[in-house]
N, C-alpha and C positions, 0 to 999 in steps of 0.2 A: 517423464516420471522417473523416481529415483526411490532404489530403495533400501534405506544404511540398517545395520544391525544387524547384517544378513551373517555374518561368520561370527559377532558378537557383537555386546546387548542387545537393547531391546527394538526390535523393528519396527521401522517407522516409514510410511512411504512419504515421498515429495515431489509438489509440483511446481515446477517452474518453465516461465515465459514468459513473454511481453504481452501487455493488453494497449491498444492505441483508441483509443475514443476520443472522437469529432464530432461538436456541435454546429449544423451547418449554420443556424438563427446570428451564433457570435462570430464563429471559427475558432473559437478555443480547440485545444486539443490537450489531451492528455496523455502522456506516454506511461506508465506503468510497469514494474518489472515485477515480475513475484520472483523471489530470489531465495536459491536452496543453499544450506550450510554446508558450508567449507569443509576440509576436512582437520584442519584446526582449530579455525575462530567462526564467531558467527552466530547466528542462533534458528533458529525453526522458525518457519510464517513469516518471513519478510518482507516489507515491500519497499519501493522506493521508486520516486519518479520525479516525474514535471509535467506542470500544467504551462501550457503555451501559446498567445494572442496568433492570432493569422500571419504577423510578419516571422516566426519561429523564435521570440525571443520567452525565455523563459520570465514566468510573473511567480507562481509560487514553488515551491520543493514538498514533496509528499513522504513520508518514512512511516518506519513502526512496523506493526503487525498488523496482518490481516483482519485475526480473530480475536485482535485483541485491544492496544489503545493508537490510534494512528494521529500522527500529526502534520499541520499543516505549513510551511512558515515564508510569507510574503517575502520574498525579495525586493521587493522596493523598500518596504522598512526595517526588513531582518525581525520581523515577530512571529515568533513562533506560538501557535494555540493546536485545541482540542481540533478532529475534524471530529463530527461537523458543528462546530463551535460553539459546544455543549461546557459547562461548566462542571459536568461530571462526567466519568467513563462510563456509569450504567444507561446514564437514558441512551450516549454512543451505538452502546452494545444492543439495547433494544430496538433500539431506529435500524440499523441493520439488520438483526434476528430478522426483524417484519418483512423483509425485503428480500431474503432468501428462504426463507419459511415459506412464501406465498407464493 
């Protein structure tokens, strides 16, 4: 946990780490970072990763913000979309809400 503003503006706490999640059914895996702002560039709630087949070869790239609009983008084709491949950021945002709400 990190907490900037502390000598000036406004404080703001932060967390950062990796999350790794394993489907035993495929063996995907997922490496996740939540990543905190620099002390130059950067911004707040970031994430970034890779999703990974059982031989450890990267399939997609994962970015954006947590809380906010994330996206998804194949490597095999290089396209980039909404996760989770919503045509808009609200239903996004709802589909998740539900899911930490409960």
């Amino acid at each position: 946990m990190y907490a900037r503003g502390i000598l000036f503006g406004k404080m703001k706490y932060e967390l950062g780490d990796h999350a790794f999640i394993r489907c035993p059914e495929t063996g995907l895996t997922a490496d996740i970072e939540f990543k905190v702002k620099g002390w130059v560039s950067g911004g707040y709630d970031a994430i970034g990763g890779f999703i990974k087949d059982a031989n450890d070869k990267n399939l997609f790239e994962l970015s954006g913000t947590w809380n906010g609009a994330m996206y998804i983008k194949d490597l095999a084709v290089c396209l980039t979309s909404n996760f989770p491949w919503s045509s808009d950021g609200a239903s996004c945002f709802l589909l998740w809400q539900e899911q930490t709400l409960s």
